[in-house]
MARPA-946212 format. One record per residue (C-alpha): x, y, z; residue in three letters. Coordinates in Angstrom, 3 decimals, padded with zeros to 6 digits. Layout:
N
east=X&north=Y&up=Z&aa=ALA
...
This chain:
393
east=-085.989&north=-030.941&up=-032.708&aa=UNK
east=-083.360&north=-028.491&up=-030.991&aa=UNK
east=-084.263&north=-027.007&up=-027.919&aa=UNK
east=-081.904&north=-023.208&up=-028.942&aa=UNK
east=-082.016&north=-020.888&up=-025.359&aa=UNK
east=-080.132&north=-017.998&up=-027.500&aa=UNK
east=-081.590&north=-014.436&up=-026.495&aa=UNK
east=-084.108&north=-016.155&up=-023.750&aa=UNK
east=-084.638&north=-015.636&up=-020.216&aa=UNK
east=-083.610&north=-019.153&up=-019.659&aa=UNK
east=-080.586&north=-019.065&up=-021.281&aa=UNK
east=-079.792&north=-016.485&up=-018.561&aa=UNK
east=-081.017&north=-018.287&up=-015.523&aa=UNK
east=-079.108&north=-021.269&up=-017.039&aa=UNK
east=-075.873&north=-019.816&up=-017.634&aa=UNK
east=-076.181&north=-018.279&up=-014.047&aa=UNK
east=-077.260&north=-021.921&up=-012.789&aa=UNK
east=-073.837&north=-023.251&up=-013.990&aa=UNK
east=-071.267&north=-020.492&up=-013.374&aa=UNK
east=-072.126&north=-020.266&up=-009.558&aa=UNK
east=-071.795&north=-023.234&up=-008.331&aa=UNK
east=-068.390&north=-023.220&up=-009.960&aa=UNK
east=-067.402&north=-020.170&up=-008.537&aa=UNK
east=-068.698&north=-021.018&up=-005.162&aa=UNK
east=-066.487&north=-024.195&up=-005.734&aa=UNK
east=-063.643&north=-022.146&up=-006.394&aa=UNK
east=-063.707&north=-020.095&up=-003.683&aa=UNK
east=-064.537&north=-022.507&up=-001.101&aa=UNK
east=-061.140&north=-024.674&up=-002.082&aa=UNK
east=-058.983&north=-021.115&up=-002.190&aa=UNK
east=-060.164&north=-020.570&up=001.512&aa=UNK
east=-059.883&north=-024.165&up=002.515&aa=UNK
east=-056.724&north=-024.103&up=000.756&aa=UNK
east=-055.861&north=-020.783&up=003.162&aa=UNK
east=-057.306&north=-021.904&up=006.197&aa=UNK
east=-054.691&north=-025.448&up=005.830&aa=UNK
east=-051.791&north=-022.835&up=005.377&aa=UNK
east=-052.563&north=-020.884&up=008.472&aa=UNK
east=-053.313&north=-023.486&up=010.602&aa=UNK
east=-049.852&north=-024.851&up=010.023&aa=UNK
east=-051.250&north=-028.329&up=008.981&aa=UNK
east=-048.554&north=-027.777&up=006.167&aa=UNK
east=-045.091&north=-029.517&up=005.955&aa=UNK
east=-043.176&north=-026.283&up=005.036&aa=UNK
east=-040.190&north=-024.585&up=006.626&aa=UNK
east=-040.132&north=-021.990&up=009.193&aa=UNK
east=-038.721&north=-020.077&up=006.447&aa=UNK
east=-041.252&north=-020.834&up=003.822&aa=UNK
east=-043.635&north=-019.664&up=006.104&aa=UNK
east=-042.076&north=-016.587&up=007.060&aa=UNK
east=-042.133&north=-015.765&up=003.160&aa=UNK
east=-045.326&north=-016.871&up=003.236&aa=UNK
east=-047.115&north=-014.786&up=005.716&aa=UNK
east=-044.358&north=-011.884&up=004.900&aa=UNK
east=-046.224&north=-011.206&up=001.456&aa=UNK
east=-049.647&north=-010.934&up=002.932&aa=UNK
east=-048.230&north=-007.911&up=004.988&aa=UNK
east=-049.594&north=-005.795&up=002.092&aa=UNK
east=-052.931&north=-007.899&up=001.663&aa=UNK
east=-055.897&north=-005.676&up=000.641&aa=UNK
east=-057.808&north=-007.214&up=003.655&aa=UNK
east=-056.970&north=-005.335&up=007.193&aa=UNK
east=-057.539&north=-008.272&up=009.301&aa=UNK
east=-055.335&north=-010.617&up=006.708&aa=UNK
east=-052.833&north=-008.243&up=007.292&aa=UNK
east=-053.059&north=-008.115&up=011.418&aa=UNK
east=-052.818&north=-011.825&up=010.790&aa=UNK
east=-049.527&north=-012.021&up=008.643&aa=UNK
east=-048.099&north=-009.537&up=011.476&aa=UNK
east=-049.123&north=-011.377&up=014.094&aa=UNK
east=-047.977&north=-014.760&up=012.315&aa=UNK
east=-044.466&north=-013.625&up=011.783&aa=UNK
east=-043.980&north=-012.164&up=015.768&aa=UNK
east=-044.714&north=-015.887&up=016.562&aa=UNK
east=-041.890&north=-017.415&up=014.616&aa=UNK
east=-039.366&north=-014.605&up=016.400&aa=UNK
east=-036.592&north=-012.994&up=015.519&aa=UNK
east=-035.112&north=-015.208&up=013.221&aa=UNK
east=-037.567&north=-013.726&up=010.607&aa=UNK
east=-035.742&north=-009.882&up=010.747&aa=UNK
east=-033.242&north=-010.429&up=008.142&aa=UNK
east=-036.370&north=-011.702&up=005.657&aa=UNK
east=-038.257&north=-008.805&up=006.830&aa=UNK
east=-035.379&north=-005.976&up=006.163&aa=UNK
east=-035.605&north=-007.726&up=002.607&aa=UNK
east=-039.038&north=-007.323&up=002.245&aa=UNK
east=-038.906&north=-003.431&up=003.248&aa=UNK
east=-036.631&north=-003.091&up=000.650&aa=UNK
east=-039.039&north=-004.178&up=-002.175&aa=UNK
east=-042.178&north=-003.691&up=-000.312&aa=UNK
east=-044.652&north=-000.463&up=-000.234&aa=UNK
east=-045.265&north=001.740&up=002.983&aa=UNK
east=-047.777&north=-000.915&up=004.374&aa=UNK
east=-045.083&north=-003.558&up=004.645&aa=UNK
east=-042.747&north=-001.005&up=005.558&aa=UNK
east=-044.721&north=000.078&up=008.940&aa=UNK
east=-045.755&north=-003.463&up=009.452&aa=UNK
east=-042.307&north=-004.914&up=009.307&aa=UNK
east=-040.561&north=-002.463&up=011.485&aa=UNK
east=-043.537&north=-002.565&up=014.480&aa=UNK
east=-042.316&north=-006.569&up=014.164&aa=UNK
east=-038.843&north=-005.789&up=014.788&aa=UNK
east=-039.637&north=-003.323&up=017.411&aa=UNK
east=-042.386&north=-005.954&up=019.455&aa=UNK
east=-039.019&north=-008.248&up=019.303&aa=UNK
east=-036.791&north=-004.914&up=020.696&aa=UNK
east=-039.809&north=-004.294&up=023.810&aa=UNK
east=-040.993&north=-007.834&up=024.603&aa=UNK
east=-036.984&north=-009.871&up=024.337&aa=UNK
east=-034.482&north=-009.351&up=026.641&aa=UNK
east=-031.790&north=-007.446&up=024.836&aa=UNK
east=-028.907&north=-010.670&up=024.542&aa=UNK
east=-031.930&north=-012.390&up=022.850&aa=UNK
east=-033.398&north=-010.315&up=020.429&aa=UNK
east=-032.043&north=-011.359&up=017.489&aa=UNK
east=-030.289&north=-008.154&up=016.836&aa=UNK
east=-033.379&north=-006.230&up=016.340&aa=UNK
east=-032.474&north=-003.371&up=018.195&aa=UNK
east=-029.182&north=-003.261&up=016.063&aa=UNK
east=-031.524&north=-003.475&up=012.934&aa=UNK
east=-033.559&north=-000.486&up=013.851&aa=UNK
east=-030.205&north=001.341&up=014.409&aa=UNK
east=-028.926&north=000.308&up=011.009&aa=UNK
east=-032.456&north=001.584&up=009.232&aa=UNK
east=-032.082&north=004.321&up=010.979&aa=UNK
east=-029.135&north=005.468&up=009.866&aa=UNK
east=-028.450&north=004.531&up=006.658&aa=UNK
east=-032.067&north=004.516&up=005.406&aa=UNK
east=-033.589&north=007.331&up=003.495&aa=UNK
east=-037.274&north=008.336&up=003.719&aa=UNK
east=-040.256&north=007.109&up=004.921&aa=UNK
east=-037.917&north=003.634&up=006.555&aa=UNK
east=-035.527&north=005.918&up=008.848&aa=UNK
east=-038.668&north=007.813&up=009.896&aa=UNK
east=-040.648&north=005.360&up=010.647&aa=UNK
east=-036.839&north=003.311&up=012.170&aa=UNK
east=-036.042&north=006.568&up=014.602&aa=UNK
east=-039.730&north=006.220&up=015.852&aa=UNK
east=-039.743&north=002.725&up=016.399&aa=UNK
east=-036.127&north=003.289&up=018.703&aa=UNK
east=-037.503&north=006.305&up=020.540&aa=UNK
east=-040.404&north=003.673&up=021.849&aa=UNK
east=-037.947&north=000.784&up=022.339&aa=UNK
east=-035.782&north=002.941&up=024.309&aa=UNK
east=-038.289&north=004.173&up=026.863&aa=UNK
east=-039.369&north=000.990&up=027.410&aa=UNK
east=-035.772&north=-000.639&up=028.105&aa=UNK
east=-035.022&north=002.488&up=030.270&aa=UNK
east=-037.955&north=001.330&up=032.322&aa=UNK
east=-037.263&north=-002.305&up=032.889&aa=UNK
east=-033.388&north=-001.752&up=032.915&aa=UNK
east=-033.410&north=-001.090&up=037.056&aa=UNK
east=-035.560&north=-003.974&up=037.925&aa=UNK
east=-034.068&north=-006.726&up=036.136&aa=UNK
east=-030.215&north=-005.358&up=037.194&aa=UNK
east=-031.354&north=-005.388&up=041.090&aa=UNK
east=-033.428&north=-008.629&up=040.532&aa=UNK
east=-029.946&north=-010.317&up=039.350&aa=UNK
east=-028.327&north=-009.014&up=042.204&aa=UNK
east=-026.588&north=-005.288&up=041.538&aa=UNK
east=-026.982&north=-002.509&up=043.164&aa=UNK
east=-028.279&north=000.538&up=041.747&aa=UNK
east=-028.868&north=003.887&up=044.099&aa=UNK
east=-027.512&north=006.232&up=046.104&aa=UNK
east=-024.450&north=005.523&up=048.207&aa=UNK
east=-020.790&north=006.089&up=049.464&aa=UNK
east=-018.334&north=005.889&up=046.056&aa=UNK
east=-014.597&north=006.275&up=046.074&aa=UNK
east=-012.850&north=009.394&up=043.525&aa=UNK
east=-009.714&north=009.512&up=044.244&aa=UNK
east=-009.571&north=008.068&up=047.613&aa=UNK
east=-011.650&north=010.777&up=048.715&aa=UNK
east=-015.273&north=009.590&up=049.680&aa=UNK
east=-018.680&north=011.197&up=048.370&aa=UNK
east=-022.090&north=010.145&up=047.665&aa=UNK
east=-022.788&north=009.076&up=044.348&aa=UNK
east=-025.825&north=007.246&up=042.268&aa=UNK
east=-023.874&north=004.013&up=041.308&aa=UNK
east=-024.191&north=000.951&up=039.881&aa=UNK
east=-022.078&north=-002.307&up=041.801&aa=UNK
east=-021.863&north=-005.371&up=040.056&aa=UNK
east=-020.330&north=-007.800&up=043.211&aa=UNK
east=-020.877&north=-010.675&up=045.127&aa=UNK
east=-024.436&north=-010.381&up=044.957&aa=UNK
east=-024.770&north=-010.798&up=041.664&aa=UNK
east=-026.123&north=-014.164&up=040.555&aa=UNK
east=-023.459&north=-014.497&up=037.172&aa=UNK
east=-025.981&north=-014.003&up=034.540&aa=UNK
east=-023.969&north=-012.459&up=031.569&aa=UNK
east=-026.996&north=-012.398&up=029.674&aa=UNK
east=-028.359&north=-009.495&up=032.416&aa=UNK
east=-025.609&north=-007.250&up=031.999&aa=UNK
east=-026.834&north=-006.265&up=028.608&aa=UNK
east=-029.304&north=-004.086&up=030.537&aa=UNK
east=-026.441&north=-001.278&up=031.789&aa=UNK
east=-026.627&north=-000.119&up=028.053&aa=UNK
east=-029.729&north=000.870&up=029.021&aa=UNK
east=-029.064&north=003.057&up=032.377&aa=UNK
east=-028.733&north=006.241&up=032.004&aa=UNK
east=-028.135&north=009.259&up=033.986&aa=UNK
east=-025.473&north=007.399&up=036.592&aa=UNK
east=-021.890&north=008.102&up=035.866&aa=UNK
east=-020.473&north=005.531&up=038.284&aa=UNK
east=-019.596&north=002.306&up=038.536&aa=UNK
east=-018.102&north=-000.274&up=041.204&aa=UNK
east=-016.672&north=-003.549&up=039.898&aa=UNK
east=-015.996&north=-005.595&up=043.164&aa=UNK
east=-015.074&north=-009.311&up=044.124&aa=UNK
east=-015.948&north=-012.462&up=042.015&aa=UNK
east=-017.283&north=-009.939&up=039.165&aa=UNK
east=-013.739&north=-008.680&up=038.106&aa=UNK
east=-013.939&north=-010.250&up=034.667&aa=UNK
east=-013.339&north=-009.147&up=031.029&aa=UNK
east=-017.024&north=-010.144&up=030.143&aa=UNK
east=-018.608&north=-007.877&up=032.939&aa=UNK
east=-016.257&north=-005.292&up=031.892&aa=UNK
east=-017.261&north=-005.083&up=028.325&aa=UNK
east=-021.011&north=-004.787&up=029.346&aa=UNK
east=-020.433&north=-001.772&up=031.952&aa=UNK
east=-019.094&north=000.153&up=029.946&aa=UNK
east=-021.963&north=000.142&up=027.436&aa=UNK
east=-023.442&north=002.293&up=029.985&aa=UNK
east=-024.313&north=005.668&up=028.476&aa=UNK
east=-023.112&north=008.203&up=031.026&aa=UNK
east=-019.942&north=006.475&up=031.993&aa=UNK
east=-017.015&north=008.735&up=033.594&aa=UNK
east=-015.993&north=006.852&up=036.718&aa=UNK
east=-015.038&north=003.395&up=037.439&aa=UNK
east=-013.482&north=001.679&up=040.850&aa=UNK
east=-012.530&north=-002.142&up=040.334&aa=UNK
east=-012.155&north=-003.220&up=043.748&aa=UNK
east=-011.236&north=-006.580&up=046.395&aa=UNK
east=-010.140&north=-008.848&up=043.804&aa=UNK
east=-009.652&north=-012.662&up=045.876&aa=UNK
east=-007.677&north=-013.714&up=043.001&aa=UNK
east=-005.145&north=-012.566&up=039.848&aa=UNK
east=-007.088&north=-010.743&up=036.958&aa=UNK
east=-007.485&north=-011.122&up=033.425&aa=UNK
east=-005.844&north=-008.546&up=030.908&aa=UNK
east=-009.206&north=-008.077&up=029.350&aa=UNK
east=-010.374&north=-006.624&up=032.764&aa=UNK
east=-008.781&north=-003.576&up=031.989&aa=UNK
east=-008.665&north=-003.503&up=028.191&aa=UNK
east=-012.246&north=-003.766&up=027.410&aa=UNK
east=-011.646&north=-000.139&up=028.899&aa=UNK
east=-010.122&north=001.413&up=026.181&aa=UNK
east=-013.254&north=001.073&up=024.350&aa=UNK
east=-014.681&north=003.995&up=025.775&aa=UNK
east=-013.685&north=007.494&up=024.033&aa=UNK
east=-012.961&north=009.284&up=027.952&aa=UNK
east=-012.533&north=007.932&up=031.317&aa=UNK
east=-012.821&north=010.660&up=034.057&aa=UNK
east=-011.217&north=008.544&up=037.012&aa=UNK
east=-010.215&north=005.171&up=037.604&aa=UNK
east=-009.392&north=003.473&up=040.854&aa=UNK
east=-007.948&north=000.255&up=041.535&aa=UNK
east=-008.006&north=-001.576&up=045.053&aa=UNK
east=-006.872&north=-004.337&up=046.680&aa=UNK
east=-006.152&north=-005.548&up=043.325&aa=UNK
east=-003.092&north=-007.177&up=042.176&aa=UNK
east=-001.951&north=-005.571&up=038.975&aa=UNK
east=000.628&north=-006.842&up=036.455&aa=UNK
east=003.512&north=-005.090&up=034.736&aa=UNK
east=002.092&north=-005.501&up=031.687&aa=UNK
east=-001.489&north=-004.893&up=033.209&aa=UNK
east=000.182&north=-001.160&up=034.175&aa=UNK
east=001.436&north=-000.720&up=029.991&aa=UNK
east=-002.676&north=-001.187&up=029.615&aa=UNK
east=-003.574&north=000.991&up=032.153&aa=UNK
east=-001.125&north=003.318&up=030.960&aa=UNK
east=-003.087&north=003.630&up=027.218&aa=UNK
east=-006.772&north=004.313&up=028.268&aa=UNK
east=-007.957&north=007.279&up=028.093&aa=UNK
east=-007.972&north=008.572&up=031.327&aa=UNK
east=-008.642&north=012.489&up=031.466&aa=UNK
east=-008.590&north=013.260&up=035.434&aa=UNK
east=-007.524&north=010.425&up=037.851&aa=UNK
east=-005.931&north=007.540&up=038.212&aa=UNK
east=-005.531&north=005.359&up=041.571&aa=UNK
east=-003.801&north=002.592&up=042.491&aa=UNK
east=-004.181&north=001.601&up=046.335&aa=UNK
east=-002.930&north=-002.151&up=047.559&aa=UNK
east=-002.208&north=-003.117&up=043.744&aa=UNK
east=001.237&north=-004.252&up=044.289&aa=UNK
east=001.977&north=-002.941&up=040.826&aa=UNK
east=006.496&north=-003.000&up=040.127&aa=UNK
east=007.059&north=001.159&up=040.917&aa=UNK
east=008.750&north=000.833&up=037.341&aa=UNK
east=005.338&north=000.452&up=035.263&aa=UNK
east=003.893&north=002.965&up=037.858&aa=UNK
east=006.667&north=005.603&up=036.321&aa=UNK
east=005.335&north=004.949&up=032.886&aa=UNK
east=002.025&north=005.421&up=033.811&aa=UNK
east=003.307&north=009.064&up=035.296&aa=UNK
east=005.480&north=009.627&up=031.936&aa=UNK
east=002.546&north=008.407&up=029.608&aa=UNK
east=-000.048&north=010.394&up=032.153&aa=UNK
east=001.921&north=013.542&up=032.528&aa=UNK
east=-000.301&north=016.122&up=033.860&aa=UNK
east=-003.145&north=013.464&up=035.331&aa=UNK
east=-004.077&north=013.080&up=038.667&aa=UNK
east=-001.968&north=009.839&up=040.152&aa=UNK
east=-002.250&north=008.239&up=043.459&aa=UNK
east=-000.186&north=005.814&up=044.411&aa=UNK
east=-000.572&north=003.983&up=046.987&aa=UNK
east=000.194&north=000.742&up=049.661&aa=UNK
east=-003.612&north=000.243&up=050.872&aa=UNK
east=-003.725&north=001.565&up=053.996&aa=UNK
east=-006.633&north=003.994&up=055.067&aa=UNK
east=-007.277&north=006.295&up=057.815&aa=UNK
east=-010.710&north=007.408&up=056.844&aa=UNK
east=-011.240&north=011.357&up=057.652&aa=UNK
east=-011.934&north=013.749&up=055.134&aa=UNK
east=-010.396&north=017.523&up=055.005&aa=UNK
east=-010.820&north=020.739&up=052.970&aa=UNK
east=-007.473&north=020.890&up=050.517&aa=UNK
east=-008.022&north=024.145&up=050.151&aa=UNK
east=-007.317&north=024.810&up=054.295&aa=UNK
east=-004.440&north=025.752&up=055.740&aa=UNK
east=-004.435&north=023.194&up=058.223&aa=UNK
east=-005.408&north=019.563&up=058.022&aa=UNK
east=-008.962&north=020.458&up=059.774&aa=UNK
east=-011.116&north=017.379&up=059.606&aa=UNK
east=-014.655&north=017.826&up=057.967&aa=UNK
east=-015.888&north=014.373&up=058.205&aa=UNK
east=-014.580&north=011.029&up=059.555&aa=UNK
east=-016.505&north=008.234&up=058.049&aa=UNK
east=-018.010&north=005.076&up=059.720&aa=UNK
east=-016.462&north=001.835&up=060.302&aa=UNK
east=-012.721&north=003.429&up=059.591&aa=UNK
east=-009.771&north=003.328&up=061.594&aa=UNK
east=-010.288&north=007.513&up=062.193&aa=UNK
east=-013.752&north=006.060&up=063.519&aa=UNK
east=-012.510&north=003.442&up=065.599&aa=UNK
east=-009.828&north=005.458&up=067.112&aa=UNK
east=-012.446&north=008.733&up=068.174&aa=UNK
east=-011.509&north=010.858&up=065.452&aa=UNK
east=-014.199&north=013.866&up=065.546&aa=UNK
east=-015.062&north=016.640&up=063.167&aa=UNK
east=-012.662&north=020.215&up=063.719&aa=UNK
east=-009.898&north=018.365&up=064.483&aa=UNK
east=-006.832&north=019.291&up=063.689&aa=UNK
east=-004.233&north=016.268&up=062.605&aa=UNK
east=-001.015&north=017.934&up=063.290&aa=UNK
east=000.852&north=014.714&up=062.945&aa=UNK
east=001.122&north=011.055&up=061.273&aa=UNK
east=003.894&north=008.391&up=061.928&aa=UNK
east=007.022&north=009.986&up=062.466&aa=UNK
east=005.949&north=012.754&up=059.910&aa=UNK
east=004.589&north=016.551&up=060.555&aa=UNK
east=000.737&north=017.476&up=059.042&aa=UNK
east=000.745&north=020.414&up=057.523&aa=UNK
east=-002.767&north=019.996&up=055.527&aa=UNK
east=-004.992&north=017.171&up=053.470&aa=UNK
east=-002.312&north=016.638&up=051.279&aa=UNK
east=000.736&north=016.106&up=053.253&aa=UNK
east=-001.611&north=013.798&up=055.216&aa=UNK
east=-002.502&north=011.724&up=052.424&aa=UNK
east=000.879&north=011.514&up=051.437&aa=UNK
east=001.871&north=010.193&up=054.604&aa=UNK
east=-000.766&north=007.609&up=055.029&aa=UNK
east=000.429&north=006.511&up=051.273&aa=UNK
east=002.916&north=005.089&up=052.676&aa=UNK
east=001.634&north=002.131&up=054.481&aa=UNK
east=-000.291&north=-000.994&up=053.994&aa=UNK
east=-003.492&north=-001.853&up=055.764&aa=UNK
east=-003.206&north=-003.309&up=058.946&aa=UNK
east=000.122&north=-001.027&up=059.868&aa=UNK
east=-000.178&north=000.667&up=063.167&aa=UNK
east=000.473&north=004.541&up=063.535&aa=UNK
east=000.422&north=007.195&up=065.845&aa=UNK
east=-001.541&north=010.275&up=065.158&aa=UNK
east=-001.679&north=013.316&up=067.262&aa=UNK
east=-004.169&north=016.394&up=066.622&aa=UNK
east=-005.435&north=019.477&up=068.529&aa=UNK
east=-009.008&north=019.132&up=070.076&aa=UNK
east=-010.369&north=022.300&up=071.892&aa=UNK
east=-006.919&north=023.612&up=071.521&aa=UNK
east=-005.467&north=020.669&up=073.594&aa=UNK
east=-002.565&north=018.502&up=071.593&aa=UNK
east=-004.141&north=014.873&up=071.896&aa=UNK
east=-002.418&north=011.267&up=070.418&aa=UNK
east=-004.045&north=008.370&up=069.264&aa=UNK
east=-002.983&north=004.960&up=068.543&aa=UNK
east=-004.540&north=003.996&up=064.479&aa=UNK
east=-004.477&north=000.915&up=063.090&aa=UNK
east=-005.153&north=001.184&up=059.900&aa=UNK
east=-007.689&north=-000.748&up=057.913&aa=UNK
east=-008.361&north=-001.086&up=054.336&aa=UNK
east=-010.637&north=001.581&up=052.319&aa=UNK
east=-014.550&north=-000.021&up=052.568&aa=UNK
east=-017.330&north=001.294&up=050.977&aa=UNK
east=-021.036&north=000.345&up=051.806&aa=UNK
């Protein structure tokens, strides 16, 4: 006899009996099967599991998909050229997802480490269309906040200074925000990727052991660049010191100090493009490459000079050579310079006013000892100078 279940009840409760369990089975190896792969228990690539977790960006699960994001972050920045692939072929899920990746990279790495993810987001930016530049300009606007905001702390931590202080135009002294890269310093290139990231200073004082090409080329990242001293150099130079300079589009002023600079140094200096001034005090630069600066430079502010400095500041719009300020720890100081004098006399020459004062001092080195004679209180007084080299604090 055949037992036939067609059309029954039990035929129903059979079928239902059977299929189950299989597709329990099923589903219970798919998510042990998952589980292995995120655990990492797996012997595949870095790369195979970028790819991996990459394509579960767009997973119709949310949490699978704050899983794949936060899967990728952990294998770094290695994984942006996969993902800049992916938001290529990938909808607006794995668009948004992959670019907050790239971004977490741009906020939480240090910018010589981040695998070129801030250069990424530039890229998209730019040459993207749509929906990937929007979302690419957003992501920059967030990353650049947040560098602005560490930038300071991890400079001064390494050693620069960044504030308010006295800064050098010119050989004429005013107070400036700067940035100084100098002895302090501790030497960590890596650090100086953070000046790209300070805005809203225009000055900056190379000094001492950090006269190198490679600091160079990271100041003048600095957004709001015009005016750069490179100062007290112990030893000879590097060409690339003043090269990497040319690749900004304007330099407002430039001095050098206490710097030894080369003939062909000068034919370097002589191609940037300087806009206002240019000053060369204790260089010991040949006087020929100085005259092709001038015939290069025509119409730019040039001051050349042997290194000596008196330290008094006048109007050079007066008449006279009235002193405004004399400035501590000079050789104006040091001598009993005071404010409303009146130098009437330098050396063996005549003062007629700032300039003719300036001119005069030009002429020697630091450590040279001059006479200068002024009126106090209408009274014609002389003091023995010895002059020192310009300092800044």
């Amino acid at each position: 006899m055949t037992l036939s279940i067609h059309n029954s009840k039990f035929s129903a409760l059979f079928i239902r009996g059977v299929v189950f369990p299989v597709i329990l089975l099923g589903a219970s190896l798919e998510v042990a099967a998952q589980v292995q792969s995120d655990e990492g228990t797996t012997a595949t690539s870095s790369r195979n599991q970028a790819a991996y977790w990459i394509t579960q960006l767009s997973h119709e699960h949310y949490l699978r998909r704050e899983r794949a994001s936060q899967k990728i972050k952990e294998l770094g920045p290695a994984v942006i050229p996969e993902l800049v692939t992916a938001m290529n072929e990938g909808d607006l899920e794995v668009i948004e997802r992959a670019i907050a990746v790239i971004s977490d990279f741009a906020i939480t790495l240090e910018p010589a480490d981040d695998g070129d993810a801030w250069v990424t987001l530039q890229a998209m930016a730019e040459k993207s269309v749509g929906r990937r530049a929007l979302a690419a300009k957003a992501a920059m606007e967030e990353v650049a906040e947040s560098r602005t905001k560490q930038a300071v702390d991890f400079l001064v931590a390494a050693g620069l200074f960044v504030g308010d202080g006295y800064f050098s135009v010119a050989a004429s002294q005013s107070t400036y925000a700067f940035v100084e890269v100098g002895d302090q310093w501790n030497g960590d290139l890596k650090v100086l990727r953070w000046l790209e990231w300070v805005g809203d200073i225009g000055h900056v004082r190379i000094s001492g052991k950090a006269i190198q090409g490679s600091v160079l080329r990271n100041v003048v990242r600095m957004p709001d660049l015009t005016a750069i001293a490179i100062v007290d150099a112990a030893a000879p130079v590097d060409d690339e010191v003043f090269s990497s300079l040319g690749e900004m589009e304007r330099i407002d002023s430039l001095d050098i100090r206490y710097v030894n600079v080369t003939e062909q140094q000068g034919e370097i200096i002589s191609r940037l493009p300087l806009r206002k001034s240019l000053t060369l005090m204790g260089t010991n630069i040949p006087s020929g490459a100085v005259d092709r600066i001038k015939d290069r430079l025509s119409g730019l502010e040039i001051q050349f000079r042997r290194g000596g400095f008196l330290g008094v500041s006048c109007d050079p719009i007066d008449r006279a050579c009235i002193v405004s300020q004399v400035f501590p720890d000079t050789a104006a100081f040091d001598a009993g310079l005071m404010r409303e004098d009146v130098i009437v006399g330098a050396g063996e020459d005549k003062i007629s006013n700032f300039s003719t004062l300036q001119k005069t001092i030009n002429k020697y080195q630091a450590g040279d000892e001059i006479e200068v004679s002024f009126l106090r209180g209408g009274k014609l007084l002389k003091a023995k100078v010895k002059l020192r080299r310009l300092e800044e604090n």
